[in-house]
C-alpha positions in Angstrom: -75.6 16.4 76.1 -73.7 14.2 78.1 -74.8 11.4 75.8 -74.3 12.7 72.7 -70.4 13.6 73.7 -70.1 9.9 74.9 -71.7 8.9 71.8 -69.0 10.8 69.8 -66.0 9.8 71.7 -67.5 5.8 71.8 -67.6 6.3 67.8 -63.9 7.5 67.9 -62.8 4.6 69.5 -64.2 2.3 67.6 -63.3 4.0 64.3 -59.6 3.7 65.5 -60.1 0.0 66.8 -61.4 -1.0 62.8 -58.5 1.0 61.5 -56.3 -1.1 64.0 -57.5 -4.6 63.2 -57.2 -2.9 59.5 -54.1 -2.3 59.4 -52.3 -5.5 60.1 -54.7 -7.5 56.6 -53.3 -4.0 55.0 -49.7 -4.9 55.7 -49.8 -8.5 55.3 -50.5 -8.7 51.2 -47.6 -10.6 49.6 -45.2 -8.4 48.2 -44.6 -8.5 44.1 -41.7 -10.0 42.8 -38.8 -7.8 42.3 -38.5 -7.1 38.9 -35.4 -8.7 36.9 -32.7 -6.6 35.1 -33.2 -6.6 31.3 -30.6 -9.4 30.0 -27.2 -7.0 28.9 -27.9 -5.6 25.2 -26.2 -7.6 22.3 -22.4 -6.1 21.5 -23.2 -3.6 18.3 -21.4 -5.6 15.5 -18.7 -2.8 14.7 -18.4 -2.3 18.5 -15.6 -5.4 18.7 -13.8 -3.8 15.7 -13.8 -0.5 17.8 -12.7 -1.9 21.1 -9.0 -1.7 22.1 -7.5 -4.6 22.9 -6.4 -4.7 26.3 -5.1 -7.4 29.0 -1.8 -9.2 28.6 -2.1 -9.8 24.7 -2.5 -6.1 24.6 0.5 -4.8 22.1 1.1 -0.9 24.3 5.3 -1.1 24.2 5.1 1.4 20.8 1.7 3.6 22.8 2.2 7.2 23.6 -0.1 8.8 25.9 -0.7 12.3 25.5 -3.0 14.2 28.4 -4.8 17.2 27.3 -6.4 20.2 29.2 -9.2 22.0 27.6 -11.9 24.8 28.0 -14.1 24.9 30.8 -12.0 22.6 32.9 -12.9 19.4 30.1 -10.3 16.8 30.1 -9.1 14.0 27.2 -6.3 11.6 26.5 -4.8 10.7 23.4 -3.3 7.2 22.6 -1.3 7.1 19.7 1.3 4.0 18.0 4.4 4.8 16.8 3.8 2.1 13.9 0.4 3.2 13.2 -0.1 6.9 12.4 -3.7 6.5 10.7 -5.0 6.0 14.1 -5.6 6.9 17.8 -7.3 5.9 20.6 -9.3 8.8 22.3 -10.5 8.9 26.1 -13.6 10.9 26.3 -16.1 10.9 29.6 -14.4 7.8 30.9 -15.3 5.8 27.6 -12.4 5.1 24.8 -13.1 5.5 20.9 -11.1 4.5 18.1 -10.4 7.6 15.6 -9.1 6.6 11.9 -7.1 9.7 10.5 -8.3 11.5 7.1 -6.5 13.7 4.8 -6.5 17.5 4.6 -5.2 19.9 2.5 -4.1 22.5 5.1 -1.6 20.2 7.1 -4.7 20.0 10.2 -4.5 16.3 11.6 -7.9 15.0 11.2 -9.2 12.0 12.9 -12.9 10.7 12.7 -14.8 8.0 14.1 -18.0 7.9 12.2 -20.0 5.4 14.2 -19.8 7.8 16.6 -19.6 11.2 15.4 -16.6 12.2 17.2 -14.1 14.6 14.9 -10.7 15.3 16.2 -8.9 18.2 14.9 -5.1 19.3 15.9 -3.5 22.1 15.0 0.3 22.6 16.4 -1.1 25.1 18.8 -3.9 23.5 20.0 -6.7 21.1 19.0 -10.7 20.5 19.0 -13.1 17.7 19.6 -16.3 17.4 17.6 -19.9 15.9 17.5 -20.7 15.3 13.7 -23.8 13.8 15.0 -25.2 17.3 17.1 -22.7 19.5 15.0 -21.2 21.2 17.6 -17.8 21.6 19.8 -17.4 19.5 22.8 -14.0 20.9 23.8 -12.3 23.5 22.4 -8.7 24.9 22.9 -7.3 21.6 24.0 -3.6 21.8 24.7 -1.0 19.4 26.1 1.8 20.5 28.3 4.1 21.6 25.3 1.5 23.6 24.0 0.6 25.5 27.3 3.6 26.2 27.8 4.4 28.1 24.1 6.6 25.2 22.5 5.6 24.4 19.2 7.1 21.6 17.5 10.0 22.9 14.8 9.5 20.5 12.2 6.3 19.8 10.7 5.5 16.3 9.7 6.3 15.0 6.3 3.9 15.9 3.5 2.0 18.5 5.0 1.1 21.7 3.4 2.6 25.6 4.5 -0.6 27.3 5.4 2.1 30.2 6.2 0.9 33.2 3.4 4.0 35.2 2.4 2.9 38.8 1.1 5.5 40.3 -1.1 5.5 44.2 -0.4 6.5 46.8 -3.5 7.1 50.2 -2.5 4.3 52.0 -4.4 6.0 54.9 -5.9 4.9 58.2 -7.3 3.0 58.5 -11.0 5.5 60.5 -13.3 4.5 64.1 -14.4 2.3 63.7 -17.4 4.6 64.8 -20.5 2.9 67.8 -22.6 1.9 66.1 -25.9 4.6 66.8 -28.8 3.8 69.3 -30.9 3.9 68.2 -34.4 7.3 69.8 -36.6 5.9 72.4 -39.3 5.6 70.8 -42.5 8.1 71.1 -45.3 8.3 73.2 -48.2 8.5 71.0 -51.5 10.6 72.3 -53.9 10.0 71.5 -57.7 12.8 69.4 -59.8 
């Protein structure tokens, strides 16, 4: 038995000597070429029309920046131009999009940027951001520091519309007592002539 145990363990060995002199023509094949980064994608046409400029020709004396807090701790910032109240620049998840404003009949401010889908609606108490593209709410109750803390701006802008309803209130009052109907007068005698 002897030889048979030395026959195993002298197999062992030499199993683990071919795996050694293996290993190193294993290890040696020349490595691939590291792959190259795709070239950056082409600028989308209107994507230059949609950037805001920015650097030292950048016009920002007449920019207000207003920071908003919304549900579920979401955060965005408004740009607006005090020569240029069709539009606003909105920060959104650390990207800016332009938003051109659209009319509405209830006074709402309503600002869309259709290559993107993104709807912004304010109200005086509060406002909402929208995906047009998923139709759904990506922040909702979005208020800046006047609105959170309960001051509402007096005057409304020019040419808006009083969504206010005013409900004039009569005092109802009592039916009268029905009248008994009139009995008719007895006729007349006719005298002859």
């Amino acid at each position: 038995m002897t030889s048979f145990s030395t026959s195993i363990i002298a197999f062992s060995f030499a199993l683990a000597a071919a795996g050694l002199v293996a290993a190193p023509s294993f290890a040696a094949e020349p490595k691939k070429p590291a792959k190259s980064r795709p070239a950056a994608k082409a600028v989308h046409p209107k994507a230059e029309e949609l950037a805001i400029p920015d650097g030292p020709d950048a016009d920002i004396t007449d920019t207000t920046t207003t920071d908003y807090s919304c549900e579920l701790g979401n955060k965005l910032t408004i740009f607006t131009n005090d020569k240029d109240d069709s539009h606003i620049a909105l920060r959104w998840k650390k990207r800016i999009h332009r938003l051109n404003r659209v009319g509405t009949t209830t006074g709402a401010l309503r600002f869309e940027n259709t290559t993107f889908g993104l709807i912004w609606i304010g109200i005086p108490s509060k406002g909402m951001l929208l995906d047009a593209r998923q139709n759904r709410q990506l922040a909702n109750e979005c208020k800046n520091a006047d609105q959170a803390a309960g001051i509402v701006a007096a005057s409304k802008p020019a040419g808006t519309v009083s969504t206010q309803v005013i409900e004039k209130v009569e005092p109802i009052l009592p039916a009268p007592a029905p009248t008994p109907p009139a009995t008719p007068a007895p006729p007349t005698p006719i005298t002859p002539l």
